[in-house]
C-alpha positions as CSV (number, residue, x, y, z in Angstrom):
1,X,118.0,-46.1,-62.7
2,X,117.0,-44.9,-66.2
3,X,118.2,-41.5,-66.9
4,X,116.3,-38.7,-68.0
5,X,115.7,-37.4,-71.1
6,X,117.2,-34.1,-72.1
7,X,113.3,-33.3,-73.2
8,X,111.7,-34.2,-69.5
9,X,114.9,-32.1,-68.0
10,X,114.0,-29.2,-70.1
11,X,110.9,-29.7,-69.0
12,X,111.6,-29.1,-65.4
13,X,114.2,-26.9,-66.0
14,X,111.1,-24.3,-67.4
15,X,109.1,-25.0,-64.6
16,X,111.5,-24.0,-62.0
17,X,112.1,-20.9,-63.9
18,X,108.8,-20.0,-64.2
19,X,108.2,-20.6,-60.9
20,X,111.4,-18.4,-60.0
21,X,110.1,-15.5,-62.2
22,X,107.1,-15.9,-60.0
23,X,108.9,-14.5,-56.9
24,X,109.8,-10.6,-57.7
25,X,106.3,-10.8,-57.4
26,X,105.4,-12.9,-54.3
27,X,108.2,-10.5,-52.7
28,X,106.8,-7.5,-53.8
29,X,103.8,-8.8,-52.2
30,X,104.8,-9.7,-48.9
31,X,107.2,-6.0,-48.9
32,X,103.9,-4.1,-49.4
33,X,102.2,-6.2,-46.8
34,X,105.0,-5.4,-44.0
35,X,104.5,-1.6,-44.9
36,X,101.2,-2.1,-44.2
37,X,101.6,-3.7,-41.0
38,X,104.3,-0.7,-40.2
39,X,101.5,1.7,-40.4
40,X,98.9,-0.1,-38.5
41,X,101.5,-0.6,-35.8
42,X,102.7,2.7,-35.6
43,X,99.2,4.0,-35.5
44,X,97.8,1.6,-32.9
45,X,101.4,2.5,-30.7
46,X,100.3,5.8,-31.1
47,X,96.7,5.6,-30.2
48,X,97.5,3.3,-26.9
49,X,100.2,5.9,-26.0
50,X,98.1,8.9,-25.8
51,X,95.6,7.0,-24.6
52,X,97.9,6.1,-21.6
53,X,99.3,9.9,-21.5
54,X,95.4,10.7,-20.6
55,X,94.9,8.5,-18.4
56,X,98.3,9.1,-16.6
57,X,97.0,13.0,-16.5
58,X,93.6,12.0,-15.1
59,X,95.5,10.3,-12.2
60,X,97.8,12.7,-11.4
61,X,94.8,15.2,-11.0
62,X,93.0,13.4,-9.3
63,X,95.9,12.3,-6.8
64,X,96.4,16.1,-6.3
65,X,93.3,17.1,-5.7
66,X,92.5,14.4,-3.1
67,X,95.8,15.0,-1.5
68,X,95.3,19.1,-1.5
69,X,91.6,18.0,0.0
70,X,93.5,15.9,2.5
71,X,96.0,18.7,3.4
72,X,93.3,20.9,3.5
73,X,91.0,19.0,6.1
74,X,94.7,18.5,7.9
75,X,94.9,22.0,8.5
76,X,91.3,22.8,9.7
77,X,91.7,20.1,12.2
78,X,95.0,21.8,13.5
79,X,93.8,25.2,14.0
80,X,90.8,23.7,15.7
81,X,93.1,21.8,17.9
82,X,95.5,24.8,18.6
83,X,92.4,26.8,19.2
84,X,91.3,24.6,21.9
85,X,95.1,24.5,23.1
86,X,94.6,28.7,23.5
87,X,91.5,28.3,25.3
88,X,92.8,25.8,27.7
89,X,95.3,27.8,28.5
90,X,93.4,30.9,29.0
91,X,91.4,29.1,31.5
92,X,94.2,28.0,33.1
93,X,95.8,31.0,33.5
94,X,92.1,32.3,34.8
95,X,92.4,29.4,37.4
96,X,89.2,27.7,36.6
97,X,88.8,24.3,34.3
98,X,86.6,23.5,32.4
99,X,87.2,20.4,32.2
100,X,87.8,17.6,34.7
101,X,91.6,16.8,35.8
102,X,92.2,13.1,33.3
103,X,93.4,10.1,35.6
104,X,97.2,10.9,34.5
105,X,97.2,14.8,35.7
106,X,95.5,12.8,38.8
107,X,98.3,10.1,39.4
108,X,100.6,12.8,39.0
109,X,99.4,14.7,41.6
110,X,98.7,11.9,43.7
111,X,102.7,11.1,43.6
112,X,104.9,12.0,46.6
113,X,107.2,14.8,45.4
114,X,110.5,14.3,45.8
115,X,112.7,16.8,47.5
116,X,115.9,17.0,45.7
């Protein structure tokens, strides 16, 4: 294997160095590119996280209001209920009904009491 000239070694000696004083560069490069990304990120992070904070907010309304709607419609329906309850037992006490005995008040009274 011939051995290279000192000349052609030069020679590639000054390429790899010129090629090295390429890099500050090519780093500075790549460094300004990553702050870059940094800021997109960050901004785009901060856009999908409001974003989310809205929509979290919008839900949580929403829930409340359907459940206070809910609780509402509850309580209508119980004080419709107890009403009736009053009025059946006004009735009762008045020793009239309005409405007919149901087959389980007639079982019951169709029972044998015991004595005991």
């Amino acid at each position: 294997m011939p051995r290279e000239t000192i000349e052609s070694r030069l020679d590639n000696l000054e390429l790899r160095v010129t090629e090295l004083e390429k890099l500050p560069d090519r780093v500075s490069a790549v460094e300004s590119q990553i702050v870059l990304l940094r800021t997109e990120m960050r901004s785009e992070f901060s856009e999908t996280r409001q974003s989310l904070r809205q929509e979290i907010a919008e839900t949580h309304r929403s829930l409340r209001q359907e459940i206070a709607e809910k609780h509402d419609e509850a309580l209508r329906y119980m004080r419709v209920l107890h009403e009736e309850v009053i009025d059946r037992l006004k009735t009762m006490q008045e020793g009239q009904s309005p409405h007919p005995p149901s087959r389980f008040a007639l079982r019951r009274a169709s029972r044998p009491q015991n004595d005991s």
